[in-house]
N, C-alpha and C positions, 0 to 999 in steps of 0.2 A: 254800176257798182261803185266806182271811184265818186262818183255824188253823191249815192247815199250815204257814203262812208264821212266823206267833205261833211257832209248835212249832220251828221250825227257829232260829230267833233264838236260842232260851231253849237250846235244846244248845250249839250254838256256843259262848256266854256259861259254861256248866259248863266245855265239854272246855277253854276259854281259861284258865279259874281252876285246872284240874286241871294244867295242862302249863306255867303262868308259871312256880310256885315251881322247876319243873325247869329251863326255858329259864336262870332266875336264876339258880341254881345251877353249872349247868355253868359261865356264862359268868363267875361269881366266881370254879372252880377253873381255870376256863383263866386267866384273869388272873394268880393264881397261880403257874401254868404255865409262863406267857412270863416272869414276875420269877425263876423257877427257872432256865429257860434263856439267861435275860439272864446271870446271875449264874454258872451253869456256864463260859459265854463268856467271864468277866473273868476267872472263876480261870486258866480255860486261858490266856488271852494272858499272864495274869502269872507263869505257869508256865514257857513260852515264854521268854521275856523274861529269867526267874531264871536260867534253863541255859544259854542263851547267855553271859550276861552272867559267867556265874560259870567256863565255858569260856573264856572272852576269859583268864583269869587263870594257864591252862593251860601249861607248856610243851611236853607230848609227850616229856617225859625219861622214860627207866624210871627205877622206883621216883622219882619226884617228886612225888604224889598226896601222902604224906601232909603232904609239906613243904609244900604250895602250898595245904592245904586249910582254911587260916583265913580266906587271901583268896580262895579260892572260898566260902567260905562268908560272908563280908562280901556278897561280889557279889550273892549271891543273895538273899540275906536284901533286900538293899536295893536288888536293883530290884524285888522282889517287891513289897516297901513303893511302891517309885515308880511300882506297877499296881493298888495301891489296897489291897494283904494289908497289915492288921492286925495281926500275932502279937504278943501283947505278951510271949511268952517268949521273942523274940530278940531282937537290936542289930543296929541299924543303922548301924553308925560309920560318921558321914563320909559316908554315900553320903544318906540317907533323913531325915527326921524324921517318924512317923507322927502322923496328925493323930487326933483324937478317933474312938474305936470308935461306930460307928453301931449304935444300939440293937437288941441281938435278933440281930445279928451275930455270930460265931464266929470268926476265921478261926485257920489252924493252918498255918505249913510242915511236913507231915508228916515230909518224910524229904530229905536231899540227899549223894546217894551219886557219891564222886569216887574217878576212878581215872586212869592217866596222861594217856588220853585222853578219856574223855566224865566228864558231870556229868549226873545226875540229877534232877530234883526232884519233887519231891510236896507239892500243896498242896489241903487243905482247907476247905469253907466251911459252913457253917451258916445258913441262911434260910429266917427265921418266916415262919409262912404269917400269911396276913391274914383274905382270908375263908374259910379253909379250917378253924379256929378254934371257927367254927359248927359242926361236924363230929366235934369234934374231934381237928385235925390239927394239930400243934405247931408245928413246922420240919421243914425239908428237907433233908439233907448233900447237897453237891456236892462232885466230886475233880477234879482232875485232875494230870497228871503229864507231864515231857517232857522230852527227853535229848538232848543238847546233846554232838560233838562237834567236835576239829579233826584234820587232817590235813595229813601234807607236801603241800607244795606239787607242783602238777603241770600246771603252767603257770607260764610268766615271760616278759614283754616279751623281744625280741632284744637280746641282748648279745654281742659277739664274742670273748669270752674264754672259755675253761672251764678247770675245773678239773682235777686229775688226782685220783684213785681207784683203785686196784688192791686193790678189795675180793676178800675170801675167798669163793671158789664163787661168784667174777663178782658180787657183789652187795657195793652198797659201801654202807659208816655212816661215821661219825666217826672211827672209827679208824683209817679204811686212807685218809682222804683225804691225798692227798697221796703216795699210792702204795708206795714200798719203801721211803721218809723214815721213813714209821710217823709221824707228826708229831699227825696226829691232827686237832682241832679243837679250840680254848678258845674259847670265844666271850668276846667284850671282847679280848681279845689281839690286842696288832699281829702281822701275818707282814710279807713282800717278798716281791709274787710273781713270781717268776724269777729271781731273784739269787742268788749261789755255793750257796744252801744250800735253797733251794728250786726248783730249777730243773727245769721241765718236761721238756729232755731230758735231764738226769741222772736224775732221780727216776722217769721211765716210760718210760727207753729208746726215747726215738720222736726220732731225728736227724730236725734240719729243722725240729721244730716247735717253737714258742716257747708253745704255748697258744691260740693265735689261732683262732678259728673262722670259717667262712664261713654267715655268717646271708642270706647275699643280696648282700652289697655286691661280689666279686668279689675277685681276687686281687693286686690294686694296693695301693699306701702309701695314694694319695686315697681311695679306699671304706672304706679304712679308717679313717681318721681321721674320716670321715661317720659311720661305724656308731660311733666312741667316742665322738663329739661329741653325738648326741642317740637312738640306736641309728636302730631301723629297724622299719617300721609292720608289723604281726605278733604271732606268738606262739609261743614254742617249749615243746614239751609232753613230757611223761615216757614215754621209750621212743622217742619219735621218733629215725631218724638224721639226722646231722649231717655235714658234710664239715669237715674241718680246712682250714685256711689257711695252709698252708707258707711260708717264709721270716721267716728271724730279722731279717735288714737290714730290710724293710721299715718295722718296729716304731722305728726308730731316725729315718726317715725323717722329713723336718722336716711332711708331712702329719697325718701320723698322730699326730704329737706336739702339732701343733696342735688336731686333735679332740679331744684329750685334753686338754687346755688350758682349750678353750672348755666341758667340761662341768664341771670343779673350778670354775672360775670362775663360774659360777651355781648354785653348791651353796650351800645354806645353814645357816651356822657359830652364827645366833643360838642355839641348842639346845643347844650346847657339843659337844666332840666325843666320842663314843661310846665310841671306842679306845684312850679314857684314864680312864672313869665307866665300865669294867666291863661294857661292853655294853649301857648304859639307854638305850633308844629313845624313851624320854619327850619329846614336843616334837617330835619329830621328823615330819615330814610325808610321806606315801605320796608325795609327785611330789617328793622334792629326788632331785636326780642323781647325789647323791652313793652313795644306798642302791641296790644294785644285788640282783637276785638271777639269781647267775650260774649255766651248765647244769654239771655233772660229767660226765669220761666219763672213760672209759681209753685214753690215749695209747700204752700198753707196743704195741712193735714197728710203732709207726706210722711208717712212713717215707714222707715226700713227705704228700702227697696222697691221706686217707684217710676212710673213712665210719667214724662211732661212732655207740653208741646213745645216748642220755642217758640216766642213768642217777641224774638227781633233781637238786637245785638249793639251793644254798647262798646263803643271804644273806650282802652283804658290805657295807663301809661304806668309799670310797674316802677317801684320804688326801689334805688338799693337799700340792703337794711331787710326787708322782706322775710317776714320766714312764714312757712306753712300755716299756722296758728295766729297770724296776725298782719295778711298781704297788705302793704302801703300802696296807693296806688294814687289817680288823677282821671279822672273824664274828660276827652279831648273830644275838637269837632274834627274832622278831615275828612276830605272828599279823593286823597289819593292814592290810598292802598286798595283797599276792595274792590274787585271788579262783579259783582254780582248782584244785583240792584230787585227791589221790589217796590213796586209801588204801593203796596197794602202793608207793609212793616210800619210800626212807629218810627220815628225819629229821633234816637238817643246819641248822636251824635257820629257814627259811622252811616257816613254815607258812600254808596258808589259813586265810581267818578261820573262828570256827564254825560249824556245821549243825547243823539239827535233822536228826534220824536216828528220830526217835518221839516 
């Protein structure tokens, strides 16, 4: 018994010395392993991160890609840099300052590929193995890649104004806003909207309507001057219909003109105004009252009391000075207020912010 016992100890003790160096082994390339997949992870977020960033820079113009592509490529490069990429073959102006390359590190922005709407990137990484070394295994490449775009807007807070549009084969852009004017869109440009020369029922044949829409608040001066004063809790969406809000007096009416009153009045001027700097939304803040993004639709033969479809949404930048009967305003681009994006909306200048899409 005392032999077998001896005898069994003494195996034990070999098969232990036989299967350490392996238990060790593995547990050095798993180590490995996980600093691999650590390191896959970083590139992707900073991958992530590049496309976005470098999308923010977007306007959704045709043919604007190749114009817009040095500060899409600034962006990227440096928030690539502000997720920790390396490349010492790019610049960071202005955005990044890369700090010293960590030894045995590689990194590369492969590739960053822009077109009006999306941004690409590709980024590479390099990491030494440690204990893997023993084996002889060098390094490891890691990629990853991720596309970044924006689109019109397809949602917007309630606003009781809309625009007029008499797009070609019912489908409107920039050019038919505005309906048989042909007027078009500038963005940074003042208009008047409703006044001799842009007038809602001159320019879309629809007697009775001023432009006015009914978001909720009903067909009174008071609701209305509620719905311009701070709108109305909601959301209206791309393709939804809409009812108009008939009557021109109303708009004149000392309600209404006070709701309209009270939101110029808590608008804020610190940022300068937009309508005179070419459309720069710089500074400017997503909650000022002033920046609206208002619905379009086509007024032509609406008379009285009519359902529209909307038909996408225009950012506008209200004017002090405004009154009901003669709103001053400006067409802006931005990609930072909206969060409700559609891909099938035209492009009048609100767009959502970016998505990743892969």
């Amino acid at each position: 018994m005392n032999a077998r016992g001896r005898f069994s100890k003494g195996q034990m003790a070999v098969l232990f010395t036989l299967v350490l160096p392996v238990l060790l082994g593995a547990m050095c390339l798993g180590t490995d392993f996980s600093i691999i997949y650590f390191n896959w992870a970083m590139v992707q977020k900073a991958a992530d991160a590049a496309a976005l960033a470098g999308a923010s820079q977007l306007s959704g113009e045709v043919g604007s890609a190749s114009t817009l592509q040095p500060a899409v490529v600034n962006y990227v490069n440096g928030f690539a840099c502000l997720n920790g990429i390396d490349d010492t073959n790019n610049t960071y102006a202005a955005v990044c300052s890369p700090g010293a390359a960590r030894a045995g590190y590689l990194d590369q922005i492969a590739f960053t590929n822009v077109t009006d709407t999306t941004v690409q990137v590709g980024i590479k990484r390099s990491v030494p193995y440690f204990f893997g070394k023993m084996i002889g295994l060098q390094e490891a490449s890691v990629a990853a890649q991720a596309t970044a775009a924006i689109v019109p807007t397809g949602g917007a807070p309630l606003f009781p104004v809309g625009l007029q549009c008499q797009g070609s084969s019912g489908k409107c852009d920039q050019a038919h806003l505005f309906g048989a004017l042909g007027n078009g869109v500038t963005f940074g440009s003042k208009f008047v909207l409703n006044d001799a020369n842009n007038n809602m029922q001159s320019s879309g044949g629809a007697p009775g309507n001023w432009g006015w829409l009914d978001i909720g608040q009903g067909q009174g001066a008071s609701g209305l001057g509620t719905a311009l004063a701070g709108g109305l809790s909601g959301t209206l969406t791309f393709g939804e219909t809409i009812n108009t809000s008939p009557g021109i007096g109303k708009g004149n009416a000392q309600p209404a003109q006070k709701g309209l009153d009270k939101r110029l009045s808590s608008c804020d001027l610190s940022h300068g105004d937009p309508c005179t700097n070419g459309g720069n939304t710089t500074g400017i803040s997503c909650s000022d009252p002033c920046m609206i993004s208002v619905p379009v639709v086509d007024f032509t033969n609406c008379k009285g009391n009519c359902s529209r479809a909307i038909e996408g949404f225009a950012l506008m930048y209200l004017e002090q000075g405004s009154t009901t009967s003669a709103i001053n305003a400006c067409f802006l681009k931005s990609t930072n207020c909206t969060t409700q994006g559609n891909a099938g909306a035209p492009n009048l200048g609100s767009l959502a912010p970016p998505v990743l899409i892969n």
